[in-house]
C-alpha positions in Angstrom: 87.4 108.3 106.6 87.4 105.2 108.8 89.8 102.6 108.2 89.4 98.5 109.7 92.3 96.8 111.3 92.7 94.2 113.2 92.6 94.5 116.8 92.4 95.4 119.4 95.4 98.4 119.7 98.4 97.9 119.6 98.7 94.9 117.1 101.3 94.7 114.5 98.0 95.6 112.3 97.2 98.6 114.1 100.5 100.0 113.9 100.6 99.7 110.3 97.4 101.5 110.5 98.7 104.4 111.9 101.6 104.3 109.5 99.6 104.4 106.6 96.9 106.7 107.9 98.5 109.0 110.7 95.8 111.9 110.2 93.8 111.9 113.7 91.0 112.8 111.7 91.3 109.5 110.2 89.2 106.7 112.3 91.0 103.2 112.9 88.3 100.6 113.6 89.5 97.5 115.9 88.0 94.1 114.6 88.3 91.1 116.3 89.3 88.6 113.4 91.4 89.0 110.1 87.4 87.9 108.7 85.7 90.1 110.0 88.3 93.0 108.9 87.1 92.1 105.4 83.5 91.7 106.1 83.1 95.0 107.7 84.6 96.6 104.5 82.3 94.6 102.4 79.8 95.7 104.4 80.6 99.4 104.0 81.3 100.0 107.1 84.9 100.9 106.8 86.6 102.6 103.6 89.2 100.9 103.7 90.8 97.5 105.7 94.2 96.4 106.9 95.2 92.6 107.1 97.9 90.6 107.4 98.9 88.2 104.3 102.4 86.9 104.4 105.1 86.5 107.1 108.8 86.3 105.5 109.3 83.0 108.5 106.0 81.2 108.3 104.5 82.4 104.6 101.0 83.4 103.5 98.1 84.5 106.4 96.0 81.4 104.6 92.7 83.6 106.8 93.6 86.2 104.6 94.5 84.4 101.1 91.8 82.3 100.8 88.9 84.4 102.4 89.4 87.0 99.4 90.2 84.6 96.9 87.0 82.0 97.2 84.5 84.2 99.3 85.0 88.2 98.0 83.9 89.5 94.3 85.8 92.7 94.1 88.5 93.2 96.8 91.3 94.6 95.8 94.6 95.4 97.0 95.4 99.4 96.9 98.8 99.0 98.8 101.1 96.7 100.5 103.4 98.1 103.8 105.9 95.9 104.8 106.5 95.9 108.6 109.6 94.6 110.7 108.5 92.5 113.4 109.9 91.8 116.8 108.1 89.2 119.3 108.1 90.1 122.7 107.0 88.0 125.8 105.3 89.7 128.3 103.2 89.2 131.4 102.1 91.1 134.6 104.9 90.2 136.1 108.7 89.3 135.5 109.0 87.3 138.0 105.9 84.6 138.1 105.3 81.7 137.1 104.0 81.1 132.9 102.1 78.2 132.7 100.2 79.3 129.5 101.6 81.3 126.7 99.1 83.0 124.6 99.4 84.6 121.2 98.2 84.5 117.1 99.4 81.1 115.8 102.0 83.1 113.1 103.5 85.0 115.9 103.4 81.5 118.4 105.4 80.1 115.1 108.0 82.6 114.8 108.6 81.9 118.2 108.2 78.2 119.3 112.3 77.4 119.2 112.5 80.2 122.0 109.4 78.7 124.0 110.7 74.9 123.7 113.5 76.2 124.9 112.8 78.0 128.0 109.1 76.6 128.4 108.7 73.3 127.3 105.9 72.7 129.7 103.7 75.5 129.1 100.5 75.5 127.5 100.7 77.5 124.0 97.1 78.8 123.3 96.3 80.7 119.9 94.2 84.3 119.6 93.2 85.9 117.0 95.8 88.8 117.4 98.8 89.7 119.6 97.0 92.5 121.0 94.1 90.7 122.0 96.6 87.8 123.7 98.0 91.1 125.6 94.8 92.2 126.9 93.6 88.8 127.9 96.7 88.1 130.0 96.5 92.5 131.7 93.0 91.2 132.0 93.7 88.5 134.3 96.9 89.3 136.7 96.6 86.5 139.5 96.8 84.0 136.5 100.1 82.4 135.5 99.4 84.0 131.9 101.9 85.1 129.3 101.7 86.9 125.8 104.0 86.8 122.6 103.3 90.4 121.2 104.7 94.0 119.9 106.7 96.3 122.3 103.5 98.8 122.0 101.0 96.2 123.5 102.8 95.8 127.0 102.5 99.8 127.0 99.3 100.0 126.3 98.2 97.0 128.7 100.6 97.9 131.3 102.4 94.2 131.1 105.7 93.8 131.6 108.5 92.2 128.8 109.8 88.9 130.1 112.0 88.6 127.4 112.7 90.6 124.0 112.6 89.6 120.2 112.3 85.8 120.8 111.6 85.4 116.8 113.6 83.0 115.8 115.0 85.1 112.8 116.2 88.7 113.1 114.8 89.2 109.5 111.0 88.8 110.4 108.9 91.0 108.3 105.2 91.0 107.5 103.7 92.0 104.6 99.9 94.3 105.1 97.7 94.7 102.3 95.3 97.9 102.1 92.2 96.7 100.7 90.0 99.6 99.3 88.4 101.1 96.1 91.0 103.8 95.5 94.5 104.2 96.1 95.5 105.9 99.6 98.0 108.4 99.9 101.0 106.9 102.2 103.8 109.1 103.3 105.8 106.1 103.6 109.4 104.7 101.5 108.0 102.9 98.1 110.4 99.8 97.6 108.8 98.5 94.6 105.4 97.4 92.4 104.0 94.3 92.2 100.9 92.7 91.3 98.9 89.1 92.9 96.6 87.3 90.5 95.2 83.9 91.4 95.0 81.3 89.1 92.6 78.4 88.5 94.2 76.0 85.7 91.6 73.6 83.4 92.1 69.8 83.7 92.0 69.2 80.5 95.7 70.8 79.0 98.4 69.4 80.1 101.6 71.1 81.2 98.7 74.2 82.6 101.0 74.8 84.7 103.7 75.3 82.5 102.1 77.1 79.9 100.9 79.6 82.7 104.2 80.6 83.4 105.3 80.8 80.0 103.1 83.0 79.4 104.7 85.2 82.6 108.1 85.1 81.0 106.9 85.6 77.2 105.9 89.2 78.3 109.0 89.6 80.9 107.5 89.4 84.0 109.5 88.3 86.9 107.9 86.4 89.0 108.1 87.0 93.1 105.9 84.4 94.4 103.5 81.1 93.4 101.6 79.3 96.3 99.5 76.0 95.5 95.8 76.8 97.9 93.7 74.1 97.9 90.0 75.1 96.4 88.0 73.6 99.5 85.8 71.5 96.7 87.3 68.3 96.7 91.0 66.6 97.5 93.4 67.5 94.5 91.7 71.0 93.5 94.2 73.7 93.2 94.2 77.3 93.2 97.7 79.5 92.5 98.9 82.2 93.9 101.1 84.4 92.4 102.8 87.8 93.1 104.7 89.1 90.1 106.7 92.4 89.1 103.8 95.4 87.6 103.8 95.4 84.1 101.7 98.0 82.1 101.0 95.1 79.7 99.4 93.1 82.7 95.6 93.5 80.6 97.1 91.1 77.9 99.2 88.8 80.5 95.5 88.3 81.7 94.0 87.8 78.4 96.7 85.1 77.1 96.1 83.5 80.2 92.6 83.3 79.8 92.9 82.3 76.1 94.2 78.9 77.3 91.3 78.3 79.9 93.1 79.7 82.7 90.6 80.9 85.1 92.1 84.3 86.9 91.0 86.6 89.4 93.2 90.0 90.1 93.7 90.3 93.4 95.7 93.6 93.0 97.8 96.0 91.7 99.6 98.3 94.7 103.0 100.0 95.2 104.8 98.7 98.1 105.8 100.4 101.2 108.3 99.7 103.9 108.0 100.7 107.4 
């Protein structure tokens, strides 16, 4: 079975690989981008992918959100794991000097109070992972080169931490989502079940909006979430997101939904995990 993360090792991602796929028989793929995660697996290539889609500081991985929502046909969401995350900063050495800080733009953001702080003058250049950050900075050693990523990426690059969990919030988690055809087995705690549809509402009833959501509460479904996407056509085109409580009725939410002209595309149904 090969599995798509993104990479390199030693991400956040890849340790939420390992977590939900610890069988060394079991081959985790590196990928470059959260893109190309999902290409890969639409490809075939992998049988299932791992990627990033909401941070409990900066919200949705928009890479992730909209990619599956207005460019993939049947990607679904087997299984969310919900990851703890600590930012470190790290470089070859402690004692240099930083005069760029690299890292993924959600990771630079959970960070930036910390590096205002103590490095207003640095440069603050975005990657598309923490790992990769990591390995660029191990990669070049007489630079002044820093990187904001997991405790397992300065092992596994040989850098050294310049300062620990410089989130800005102790409570920093990150939700994965397990994209696949079937549902994996995860020996992991199960915290819950919830299900993301995303909703395109006609502009010709007023109140959509409205009567969307009263349709949610008419069946009892709690809802955990609803993001406003914008549909990339033209300025003022909407699409929502919304995570809700699993219902086993979810076949007729859809359908009253659709009865009113409610466009809506499942974008899974998935137990969630905590790490």
């Amino acid at each position: 079975m090969k599995i798509g993360y993104l990479g390199p090792k030693a991400s956040f991602t890849y340790a939420t690989a390992k977590a939900a796929f610890p069988n060394p028989d079991q081959d985790l793929i590196a990928f470059d981008s959260i893109t190309e995660v999902i290409r890969r697996y639409e490809q075939g290539e992998v049988d299932f992918a791992i990627v990033p889609v909401e941070n409990s500081i900066e919200g949705s991985v928009h890479q992730t959100v909209d990619y599956l929502f207005l460019q993939a046909e049947q990607i679904r969401a087997q299984a969310e794991i919900v990851q703890p995350i600590k930012q470190q900063l790290m470089a070859t050495s402690a004692k240099g000097r930083i005069d760029k800080i690299l890292s993924h733009p959600q990771a630079i953001a959970q960070s930036f109070k910390y590096l205002q702080q103590h490095y207003p003058e640095a440069k603050l250049e975005t990657t598309d992972s923490t790992a990769y950050a990591a390995r660029f900075v191990a990669a070049h050693p007489d630079k002044p080169f820093a990187a904001i990523a997991p405790v397992a990426s300065s092992v596994e690059y040989g850098l050294t931490i310049v300062a620990r969990d410089i989130q800005e919030i102790d409570e920093n988690f990150t939700r994965f989502w397990i994209l696949g055809q079937t549902t994996p087995q995860i020996q992991l705690p199960v915290t819950d079940k919830k299900m993301t549809l995303a909703l395109t509402l006609p502009d010709n009833l007023p109140g959509a909006l409205y009567k969307a959501l009263q349709i949610f509460a008419d069946f009892g479904v709690n809802l955990t979430k609803i993001e406003s996407r914008p549909l990339k056509t033209v300025l003022g085109e909407y699409f929502f997101l919304i995570d809700a409580q699993y219902s086993d009725h979810h076949h007729y939410l859809i359908n009253a939904l659709e009865k009113l002209g409610i466009a809506v595309k499942k974008l899974g149904s998935y137990q969630v995990y905590r790490m």
